[in-house]
GUSE-39618 format. One record per residue (C-alpha): x, y, z. Coordinates in steps of 0.25 Angstrom, whole numbers, plus 5000, padded with zeros to 4 digits. Layout:
BEGIN
{zakol {X Y Z}} ...
//
This chain:
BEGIN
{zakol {4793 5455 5015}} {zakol {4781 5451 5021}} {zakol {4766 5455 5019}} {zakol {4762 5468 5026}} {zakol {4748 5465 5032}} {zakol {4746 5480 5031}} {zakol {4749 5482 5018}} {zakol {4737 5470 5015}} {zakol {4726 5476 5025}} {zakol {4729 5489 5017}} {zakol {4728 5483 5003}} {zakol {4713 5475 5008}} {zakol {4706 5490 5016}} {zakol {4695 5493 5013}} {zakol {4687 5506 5010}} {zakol {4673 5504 5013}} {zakol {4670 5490 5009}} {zakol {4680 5489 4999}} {zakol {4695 5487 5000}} {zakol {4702 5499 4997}} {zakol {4712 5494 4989}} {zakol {4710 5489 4973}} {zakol {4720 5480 4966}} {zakol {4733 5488 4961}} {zakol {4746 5485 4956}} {zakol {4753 5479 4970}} {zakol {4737 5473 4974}} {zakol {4728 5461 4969}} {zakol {4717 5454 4977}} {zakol {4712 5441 4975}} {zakol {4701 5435 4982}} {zakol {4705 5423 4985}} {zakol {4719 5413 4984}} {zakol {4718 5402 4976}} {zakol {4730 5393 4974}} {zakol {4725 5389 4959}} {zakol {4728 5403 4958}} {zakol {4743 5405 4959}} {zakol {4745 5407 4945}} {zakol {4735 5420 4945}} {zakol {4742 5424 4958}} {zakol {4755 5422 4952}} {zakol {4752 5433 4942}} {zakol {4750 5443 4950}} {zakol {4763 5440 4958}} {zakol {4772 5441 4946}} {zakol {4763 5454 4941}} {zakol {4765 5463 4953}} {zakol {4781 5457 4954}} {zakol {4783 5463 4941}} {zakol {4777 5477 4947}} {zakol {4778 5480 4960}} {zakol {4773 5469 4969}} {zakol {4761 5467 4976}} {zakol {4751 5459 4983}} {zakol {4739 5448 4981}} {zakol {4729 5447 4991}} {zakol {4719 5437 4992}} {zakol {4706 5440 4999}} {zakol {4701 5451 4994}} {zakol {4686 5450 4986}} {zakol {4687 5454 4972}} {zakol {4673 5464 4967}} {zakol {4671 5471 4979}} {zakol {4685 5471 4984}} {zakol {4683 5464 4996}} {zakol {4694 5460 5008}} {zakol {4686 5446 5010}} {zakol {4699 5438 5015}} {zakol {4703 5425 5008}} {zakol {4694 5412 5009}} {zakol {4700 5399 5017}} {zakol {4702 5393 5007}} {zakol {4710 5404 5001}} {zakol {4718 5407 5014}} {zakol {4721 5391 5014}} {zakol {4727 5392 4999}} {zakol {4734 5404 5002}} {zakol {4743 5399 5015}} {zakol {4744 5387 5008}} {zakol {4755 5393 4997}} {zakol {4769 5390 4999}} {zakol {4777 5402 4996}} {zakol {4789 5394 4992}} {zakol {4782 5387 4981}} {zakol {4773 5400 4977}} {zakol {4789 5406 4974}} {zakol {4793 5394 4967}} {zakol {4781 5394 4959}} {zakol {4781 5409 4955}} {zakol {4798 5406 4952}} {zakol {4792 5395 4942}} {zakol {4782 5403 4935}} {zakol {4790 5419 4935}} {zakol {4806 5423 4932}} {zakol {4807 5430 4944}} {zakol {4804 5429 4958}} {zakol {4793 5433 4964}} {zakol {4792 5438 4980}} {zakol {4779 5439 4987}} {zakol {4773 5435 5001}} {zakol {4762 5429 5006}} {zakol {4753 5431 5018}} {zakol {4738 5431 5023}} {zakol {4733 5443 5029}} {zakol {4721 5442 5040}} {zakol {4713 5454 5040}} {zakol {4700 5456 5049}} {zakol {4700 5442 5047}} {zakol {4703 5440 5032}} {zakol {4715 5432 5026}} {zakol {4720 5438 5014}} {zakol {4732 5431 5008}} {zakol {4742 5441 5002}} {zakol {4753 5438 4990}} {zakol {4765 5451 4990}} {zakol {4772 5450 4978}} {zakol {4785 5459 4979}} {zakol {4789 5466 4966}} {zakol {4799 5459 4957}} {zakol {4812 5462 4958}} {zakol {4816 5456 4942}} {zakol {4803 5460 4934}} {zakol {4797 5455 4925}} {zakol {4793 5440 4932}} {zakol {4789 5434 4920}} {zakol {4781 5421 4919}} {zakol {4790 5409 4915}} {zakol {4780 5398 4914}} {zakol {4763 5398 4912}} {zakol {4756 5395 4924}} {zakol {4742 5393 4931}} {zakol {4730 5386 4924}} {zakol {4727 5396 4913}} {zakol {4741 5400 4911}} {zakol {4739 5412 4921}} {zakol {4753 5414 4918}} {zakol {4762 5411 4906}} {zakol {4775 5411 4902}} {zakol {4781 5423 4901}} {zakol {4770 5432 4908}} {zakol {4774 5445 4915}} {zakol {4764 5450 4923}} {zakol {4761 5465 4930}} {zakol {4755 5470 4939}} {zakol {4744 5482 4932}} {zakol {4735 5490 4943}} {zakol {4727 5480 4948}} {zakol {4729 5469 4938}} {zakol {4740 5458 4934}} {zakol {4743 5456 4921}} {zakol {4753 5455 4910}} {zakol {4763 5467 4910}} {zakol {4762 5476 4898}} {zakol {4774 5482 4891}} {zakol {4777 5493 4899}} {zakol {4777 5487 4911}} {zakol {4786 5475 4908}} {zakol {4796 5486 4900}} {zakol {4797 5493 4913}} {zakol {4800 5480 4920}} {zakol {4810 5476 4909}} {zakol {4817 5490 4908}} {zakol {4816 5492 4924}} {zakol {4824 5477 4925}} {zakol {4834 5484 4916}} {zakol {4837 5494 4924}} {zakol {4840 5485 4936}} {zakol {4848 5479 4930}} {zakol {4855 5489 4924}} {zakol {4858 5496 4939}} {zakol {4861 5483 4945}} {zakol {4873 5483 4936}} {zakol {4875 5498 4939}} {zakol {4877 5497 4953}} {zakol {4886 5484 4953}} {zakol {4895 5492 4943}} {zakol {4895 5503 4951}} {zakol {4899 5497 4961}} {zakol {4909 5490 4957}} {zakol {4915 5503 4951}} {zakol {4915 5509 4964}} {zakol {4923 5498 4970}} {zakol {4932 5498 4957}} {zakol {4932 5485 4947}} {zakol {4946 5481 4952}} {zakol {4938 5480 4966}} {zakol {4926 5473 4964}} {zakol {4922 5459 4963}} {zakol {4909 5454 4959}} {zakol {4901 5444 4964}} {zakol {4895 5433 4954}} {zakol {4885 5426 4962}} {zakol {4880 5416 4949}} {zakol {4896 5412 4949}} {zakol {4899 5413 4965}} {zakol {4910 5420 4960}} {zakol {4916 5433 4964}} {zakol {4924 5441 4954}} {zakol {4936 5450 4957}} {zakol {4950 5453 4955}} {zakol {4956 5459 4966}} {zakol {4941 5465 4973}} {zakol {4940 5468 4986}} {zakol {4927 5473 4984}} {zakol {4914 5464 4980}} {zakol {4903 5470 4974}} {zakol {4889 5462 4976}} {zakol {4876 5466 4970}} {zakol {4868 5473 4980}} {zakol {4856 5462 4980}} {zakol {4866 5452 4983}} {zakol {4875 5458 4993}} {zakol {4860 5459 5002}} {zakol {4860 5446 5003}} {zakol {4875 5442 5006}} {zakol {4878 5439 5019}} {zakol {4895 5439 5021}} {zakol {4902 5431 5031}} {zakol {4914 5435 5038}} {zakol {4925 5426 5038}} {zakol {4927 5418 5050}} {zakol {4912 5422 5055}} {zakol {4907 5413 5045}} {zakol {4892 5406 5049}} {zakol {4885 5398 5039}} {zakol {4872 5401 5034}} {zakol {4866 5393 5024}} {zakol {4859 5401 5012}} {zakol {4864 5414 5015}} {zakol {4872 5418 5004}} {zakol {4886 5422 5009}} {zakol {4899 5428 5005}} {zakol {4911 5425 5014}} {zakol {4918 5439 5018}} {zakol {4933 5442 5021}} {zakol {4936 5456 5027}} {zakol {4922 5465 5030}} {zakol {4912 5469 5021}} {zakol {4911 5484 5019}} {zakol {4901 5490 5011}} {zakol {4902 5500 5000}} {zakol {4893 5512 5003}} {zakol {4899 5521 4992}} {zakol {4894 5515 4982}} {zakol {4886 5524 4972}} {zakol {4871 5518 4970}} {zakol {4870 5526 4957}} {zakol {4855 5527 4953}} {zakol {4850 5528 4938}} {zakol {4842 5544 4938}} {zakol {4832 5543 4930}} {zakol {4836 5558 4920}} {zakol {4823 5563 4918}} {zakol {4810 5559 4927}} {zakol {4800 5568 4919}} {zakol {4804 5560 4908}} {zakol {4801 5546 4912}} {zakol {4790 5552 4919}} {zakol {4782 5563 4912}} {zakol {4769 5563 4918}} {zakol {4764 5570 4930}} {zakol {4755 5564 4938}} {zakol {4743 5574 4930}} {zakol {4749 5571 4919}} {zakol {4748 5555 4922}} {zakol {4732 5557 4926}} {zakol {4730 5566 4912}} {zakol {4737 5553 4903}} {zakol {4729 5543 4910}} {zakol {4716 5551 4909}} {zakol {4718 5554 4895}} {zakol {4719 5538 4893}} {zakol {4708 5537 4903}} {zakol {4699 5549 4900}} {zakol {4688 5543 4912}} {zakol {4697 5541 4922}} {zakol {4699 5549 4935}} {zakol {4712 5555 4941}} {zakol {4708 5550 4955}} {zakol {4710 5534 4949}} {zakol {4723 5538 4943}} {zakol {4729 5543 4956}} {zakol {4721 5531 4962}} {zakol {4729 5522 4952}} {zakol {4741 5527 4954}} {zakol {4743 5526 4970}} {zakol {4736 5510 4970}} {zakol {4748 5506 4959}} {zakol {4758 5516 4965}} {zakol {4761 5521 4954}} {zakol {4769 5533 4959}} {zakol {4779 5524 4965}} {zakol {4780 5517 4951}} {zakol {4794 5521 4945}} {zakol {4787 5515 4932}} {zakol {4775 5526 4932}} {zakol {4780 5536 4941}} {zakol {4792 5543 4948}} {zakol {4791 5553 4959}} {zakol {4797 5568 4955}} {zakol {4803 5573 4967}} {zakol {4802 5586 4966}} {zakol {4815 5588 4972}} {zakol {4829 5582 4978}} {zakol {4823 5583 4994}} {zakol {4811 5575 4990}} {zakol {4817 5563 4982}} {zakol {4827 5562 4994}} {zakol {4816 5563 5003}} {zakol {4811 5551 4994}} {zakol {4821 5543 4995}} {zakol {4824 5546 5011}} {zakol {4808 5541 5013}} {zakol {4803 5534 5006}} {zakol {4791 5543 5004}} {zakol {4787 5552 4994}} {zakol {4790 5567 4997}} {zakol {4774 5575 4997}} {zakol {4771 5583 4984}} {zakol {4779 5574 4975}} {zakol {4774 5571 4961}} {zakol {4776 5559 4953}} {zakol {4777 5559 4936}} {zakol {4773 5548 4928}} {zakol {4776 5541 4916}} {zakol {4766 5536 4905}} {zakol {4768 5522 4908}} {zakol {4761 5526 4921}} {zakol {4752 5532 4911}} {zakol {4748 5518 4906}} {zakol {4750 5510 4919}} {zakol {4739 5519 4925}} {zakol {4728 5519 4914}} {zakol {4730 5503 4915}} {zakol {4726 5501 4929}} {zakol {4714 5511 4927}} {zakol {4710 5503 4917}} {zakol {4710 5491 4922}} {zakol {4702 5496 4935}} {zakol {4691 5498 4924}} 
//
């Protein structure tokens, strides 16, 4: 997915003579790209993998936050990076697989050179190797993404990560189950894609994981034209889909349970904690982290059946609808107002 140039002329506004925006959870500025850098950069990519993406911008003028652009030496640096190699290095130095994309953006004349760094779809990434002249990274490092800061996740965080991998898994193995119960065992076969092999007794019927299946391209025999790396199953008869089958979701029993707090209730913890600080930061701090959009700090509470399938139909949050909190949103929050001190 490429770079959306609006997206970057909105993140470097300004409001008088300041950019509008300050560094958040999905935002870093840099003022300038090095290439004796990487390893710094390289935190921040695996930092905002293990949450919820985010971009690097370089250009931007630290103490006034200032949009100066990058200098030509830093423009020159920057197209100078070889994407494949940035990819091989980052598969080195993390266990998982890092995407982002790169691209210099010209505004009013400026360059600004912009890293997006999508969220990882197998969290944690963890440091395999030590790297950088100072050891910016060491083995086994996890970092995260906090507010406006990378650093090295705490224990909630990475338990969220750990339980949240769990229970990925645990539906991945729910849905190929139930589909093979809707087809009938005696009907099934099973793809082995480390073997090459396909089980089955007597199937008419294959099952294939759904992340696979998108990228299959079938072939009708006798219409057979070669293309080399596409990965291909030879087809005899005609593909029909299974549109019956049940997508069953997990329903979480009791939402006021997981998440107690209103969202007066959330402001009175965090000022209790925080005795000096204003209500007007705390909702400032919750829409530049997008925290309402969290699942791990907050859950919309439909108010009724029309307004979750309005929802789900648009993508866009039905007026008058409250979120609830939990306390872990609690401790996320006094973090980031915290670290702005």
């Amino acid at each position: 997915m490429s770079i959306n140039e609006k997206t970057i002329k909105e993140f470097l506004r300004l409001s008088g003579s300041y950019l509008y925006h300050r560094e958040s959870q999905e935002l870093e500025f840099k003022e300038q790209f090095n290439l004796s850098g990487l390893a710094d950069y390289f935190r921040d990519f695996a930092a905002f993998s293990n949450n919820r993406g985010g971009y690097l911008i370089f250009g931007v003028k630290d103490s006034p936050r200032l949009p100066n652009g990058m200098s030509e030496k830093s423009i020159e640096q920057f197209n100078k990076l070889d994407p494949e190699k940035i990819t091989g290095y980052l598969l080195e130095i993390f266990s998982s697989d890092i995407r982002w994309n790169q691209a210099v953006i010209i505004i009013d004349g400026k360059h600004f050179g912009v890293f997006k760094i999508f969220e990882s779809m197998s969290k944690p990434v963890i440091a395999k190797k030590d790297e950088g002249k100072e050891q910016t990274i060491k083995n086994g490092d996890i970092f995260y993404r906090y507010g406006g800061r990378t650093q090295k996740i705490q224990y909630a965080e990475l338990e969220i990560i750990i339980q949240r991998r769990i229970e990925q898994n645990n539906q991945h193995w729910f849905d190929l189950v139930s589909k093979i119960a809707k087809a009938g065992p005696q009907n099934a076969a099973i793809l082995d894609t480390e073997k090459s092999l396909i089980e089955k007794g007597e199937s008419k019927i294959l099952v294939i994981e759904d992340a696979l299946a998108s990228k299959l391209k079938f072939i009708k025999e006798g219409q057979f034209s070669e293309k080399d790396g596409a990965a291909t199953l030879k087809l005899i008869g005609d593909v029909v889909p299974i549109n019956s089958v049940e997508v069953i979701k997990k329903v979480k029993e009791n939402l006021l349970k997981e998440y107690p707090l209103s969202a007066k209730e959330l402001c009175e913890s965090i000022i209790s904690m925080l005795p000096n600080t204003r209500q007007n930061i705390i909702w400032a701090v919750i829409k530049e982290n997008d925290i309402k959009n969290n699942p791990d700090y907050s859950v919309y509470n439909f108010r009724n059946k029309k307004q979750e399938d309005e929802f789900l139909k648009s993508g866009k949050i039905p007026s008058g609808t409250p979120s609830i909190y939990n306390t872990k949103a609690v401790d996320y929050i006094v973090k980031i107002i915290k670290s702005m001190d």
